[in-house]
MARBA-3410 file (N, C-alpha, C, O; in Angstrom, 1 decimal):
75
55.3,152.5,-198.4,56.4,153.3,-198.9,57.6,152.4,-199.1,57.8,151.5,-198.3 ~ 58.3,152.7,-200.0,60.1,151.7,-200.6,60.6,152.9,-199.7,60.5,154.1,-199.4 ~ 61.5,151.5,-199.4,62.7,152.2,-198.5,64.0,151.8,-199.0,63.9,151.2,-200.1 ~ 65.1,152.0,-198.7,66.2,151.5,-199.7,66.8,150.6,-198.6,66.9,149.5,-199.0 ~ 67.2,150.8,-197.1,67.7,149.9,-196.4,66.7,148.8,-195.9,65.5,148.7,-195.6
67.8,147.9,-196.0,66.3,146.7,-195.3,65.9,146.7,-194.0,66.6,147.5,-193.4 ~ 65.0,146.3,-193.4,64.7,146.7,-192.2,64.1,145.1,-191.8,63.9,144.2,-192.6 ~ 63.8,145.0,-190.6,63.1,143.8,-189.9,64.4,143.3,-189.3,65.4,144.1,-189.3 ~ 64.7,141.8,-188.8,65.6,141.2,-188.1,66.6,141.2,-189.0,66.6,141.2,-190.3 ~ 67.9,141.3,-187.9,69.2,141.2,-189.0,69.2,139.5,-189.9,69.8,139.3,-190.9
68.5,138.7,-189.2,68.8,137.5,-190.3,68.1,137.8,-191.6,68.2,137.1,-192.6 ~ 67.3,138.8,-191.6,67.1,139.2,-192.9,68.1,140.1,-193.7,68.2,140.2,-195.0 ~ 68.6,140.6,-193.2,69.7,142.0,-193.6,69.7,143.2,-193.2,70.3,144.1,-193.8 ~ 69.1,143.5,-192.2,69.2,144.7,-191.9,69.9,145.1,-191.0,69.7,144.8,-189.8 ~ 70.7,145.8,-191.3,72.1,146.4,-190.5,72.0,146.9,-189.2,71.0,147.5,-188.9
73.3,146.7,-188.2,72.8,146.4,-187.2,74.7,147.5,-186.9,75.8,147.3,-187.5 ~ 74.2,148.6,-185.7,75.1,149.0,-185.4,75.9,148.6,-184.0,75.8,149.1,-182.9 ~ 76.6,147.3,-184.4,77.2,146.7,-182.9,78.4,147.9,-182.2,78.7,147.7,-181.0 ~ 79.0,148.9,-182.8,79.6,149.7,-182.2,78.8,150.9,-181.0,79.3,151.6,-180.1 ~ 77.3,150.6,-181.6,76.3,151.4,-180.5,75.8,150.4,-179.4,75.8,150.8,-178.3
75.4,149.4,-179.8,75.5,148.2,-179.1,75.9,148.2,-177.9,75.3,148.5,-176.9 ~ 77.6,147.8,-178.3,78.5,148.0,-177.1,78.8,148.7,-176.3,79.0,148.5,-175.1 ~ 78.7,149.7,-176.9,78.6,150.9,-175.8,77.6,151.5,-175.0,77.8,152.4,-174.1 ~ 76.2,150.9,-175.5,75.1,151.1,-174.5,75.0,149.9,-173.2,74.6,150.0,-172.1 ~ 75.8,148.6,-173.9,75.7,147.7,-173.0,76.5,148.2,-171.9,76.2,148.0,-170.8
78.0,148.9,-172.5,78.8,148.9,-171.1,78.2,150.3,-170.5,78.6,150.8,-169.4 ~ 77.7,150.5,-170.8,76.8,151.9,-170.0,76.1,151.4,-169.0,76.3,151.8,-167.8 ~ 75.1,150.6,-169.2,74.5,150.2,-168.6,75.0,149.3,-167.4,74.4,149.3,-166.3 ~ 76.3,148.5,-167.7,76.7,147.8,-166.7,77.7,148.3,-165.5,78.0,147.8,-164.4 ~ 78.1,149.4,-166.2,78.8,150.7,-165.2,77.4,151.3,-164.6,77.5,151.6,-163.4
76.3,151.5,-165.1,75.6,152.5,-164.3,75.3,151.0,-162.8,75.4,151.2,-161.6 ~ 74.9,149.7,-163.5,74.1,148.8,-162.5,75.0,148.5,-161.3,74.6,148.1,-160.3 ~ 76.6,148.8,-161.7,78.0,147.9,-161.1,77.8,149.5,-159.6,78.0,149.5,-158.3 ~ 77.5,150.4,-160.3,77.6,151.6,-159.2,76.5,151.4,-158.3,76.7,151.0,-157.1 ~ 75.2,151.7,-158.9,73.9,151.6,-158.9,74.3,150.4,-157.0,74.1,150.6,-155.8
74.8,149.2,-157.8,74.6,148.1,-156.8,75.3,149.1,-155.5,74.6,149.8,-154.8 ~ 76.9,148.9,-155.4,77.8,149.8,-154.6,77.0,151.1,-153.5,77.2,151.2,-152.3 ~ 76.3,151.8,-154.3,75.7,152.9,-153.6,74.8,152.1,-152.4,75.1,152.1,-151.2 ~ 73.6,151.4,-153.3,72.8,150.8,-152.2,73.0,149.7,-151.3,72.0,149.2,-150.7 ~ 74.3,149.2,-151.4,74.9,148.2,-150.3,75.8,149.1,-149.2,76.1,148.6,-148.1
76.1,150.7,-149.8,76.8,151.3,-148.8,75.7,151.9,-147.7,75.9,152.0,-146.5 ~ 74.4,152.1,-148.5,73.9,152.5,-148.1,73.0,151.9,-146.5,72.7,152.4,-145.4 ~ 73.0,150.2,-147.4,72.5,149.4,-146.0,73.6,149.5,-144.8,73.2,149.9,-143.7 ~ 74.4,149.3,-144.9,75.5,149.1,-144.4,75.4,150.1,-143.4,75.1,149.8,-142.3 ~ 75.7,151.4,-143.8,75.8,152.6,-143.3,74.7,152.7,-142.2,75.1,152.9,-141.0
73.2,152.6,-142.4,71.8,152.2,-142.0,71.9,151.7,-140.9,71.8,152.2,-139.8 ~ 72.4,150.4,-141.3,72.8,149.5,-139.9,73.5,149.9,-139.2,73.0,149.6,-138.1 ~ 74.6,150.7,-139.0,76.0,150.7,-138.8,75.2,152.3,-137.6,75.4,152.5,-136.4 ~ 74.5,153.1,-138.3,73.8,154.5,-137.7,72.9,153.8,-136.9,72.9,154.3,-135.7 ~ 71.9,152.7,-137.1,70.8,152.5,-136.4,70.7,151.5,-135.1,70.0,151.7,-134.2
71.4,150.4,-135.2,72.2,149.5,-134.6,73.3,149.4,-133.7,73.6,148.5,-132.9 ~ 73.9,150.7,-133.9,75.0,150.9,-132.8,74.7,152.8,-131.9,73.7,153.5,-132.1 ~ 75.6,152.9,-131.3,75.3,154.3,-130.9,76.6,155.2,-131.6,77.3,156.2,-131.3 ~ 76.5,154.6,-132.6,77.6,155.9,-133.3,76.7,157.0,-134.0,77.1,158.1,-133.8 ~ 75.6,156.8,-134.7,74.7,158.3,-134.5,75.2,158.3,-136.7,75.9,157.6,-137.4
74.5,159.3,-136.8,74.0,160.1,-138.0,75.5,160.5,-138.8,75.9,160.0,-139.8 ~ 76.1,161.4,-138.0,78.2,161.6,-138.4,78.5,160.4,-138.8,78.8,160.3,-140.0 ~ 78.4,159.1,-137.8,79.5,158.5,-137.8,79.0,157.7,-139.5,79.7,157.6,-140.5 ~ 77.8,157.5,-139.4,77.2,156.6,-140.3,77.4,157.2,-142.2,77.6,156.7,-143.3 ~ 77.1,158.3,-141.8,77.2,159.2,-143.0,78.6,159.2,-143.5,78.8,158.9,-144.6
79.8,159.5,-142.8,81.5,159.2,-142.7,81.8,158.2,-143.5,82.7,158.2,-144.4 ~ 80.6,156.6,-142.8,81.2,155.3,-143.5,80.2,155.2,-144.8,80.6,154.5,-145.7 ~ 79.2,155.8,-145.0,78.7,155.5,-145.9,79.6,156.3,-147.4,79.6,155.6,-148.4 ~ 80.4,157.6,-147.6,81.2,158.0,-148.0,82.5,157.1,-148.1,82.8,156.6,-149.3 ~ 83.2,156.8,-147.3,84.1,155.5,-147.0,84.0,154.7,-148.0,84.7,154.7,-149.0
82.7,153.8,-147.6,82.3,152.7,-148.5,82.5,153.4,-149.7,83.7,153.5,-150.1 ~ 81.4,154.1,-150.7,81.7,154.5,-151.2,83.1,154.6,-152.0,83.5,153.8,-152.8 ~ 83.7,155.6,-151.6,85.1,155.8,-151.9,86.0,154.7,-152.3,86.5,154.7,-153.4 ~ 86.0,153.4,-151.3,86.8,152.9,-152.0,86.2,151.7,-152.6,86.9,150.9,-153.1 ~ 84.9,151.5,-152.7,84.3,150.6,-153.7,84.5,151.2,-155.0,85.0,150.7,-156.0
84.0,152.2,-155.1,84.1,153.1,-156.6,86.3,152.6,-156.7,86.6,151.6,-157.4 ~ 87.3,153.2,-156.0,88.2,152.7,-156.7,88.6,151.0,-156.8,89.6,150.6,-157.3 ~ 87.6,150.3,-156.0,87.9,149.0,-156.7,87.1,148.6,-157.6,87.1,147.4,-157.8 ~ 86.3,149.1,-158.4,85.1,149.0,-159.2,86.1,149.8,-160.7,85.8,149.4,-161.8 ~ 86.9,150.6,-160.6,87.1,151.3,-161.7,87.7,150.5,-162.6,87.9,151.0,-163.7
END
């Protein structure tokens, strides 16, 4: 079938939407930048509940903590 746009690699010409691009890239790099944060609070927290005798509260408290202020230094 004829198509009217070109298609295959853009060094051939086929148009390429870098404004969708960008914005899936920075999606992705905010989801991985959180993504990471969660599961370092998470070890942390783990350790922090399993390792000491502060217990399940205390650990859950810091795992929010973390949290909290990694997300505002991450923003």
């Amino acid at each position: 079938m004829a198509h009217d746009t070109p298609e295959g690699p853009a060094e051939m010409g086929a148009e390429m939407d870098y404004a969708e691009h960008e914005r899936t890239y920075d999606l992705f790099l905010t989801v991985t930048k959180y993504t990471c944060l969660v599961v370092i609070a998470t070890l942390i927290a783990m350790a922090f509940g399993f390792f000491t005798a502060a217990g399940f509260i205390s650990s859950t408290i810091l795992f929010i903590l973390i949290c909290a202020i990694g997300a505002w230094f991450l923003r």
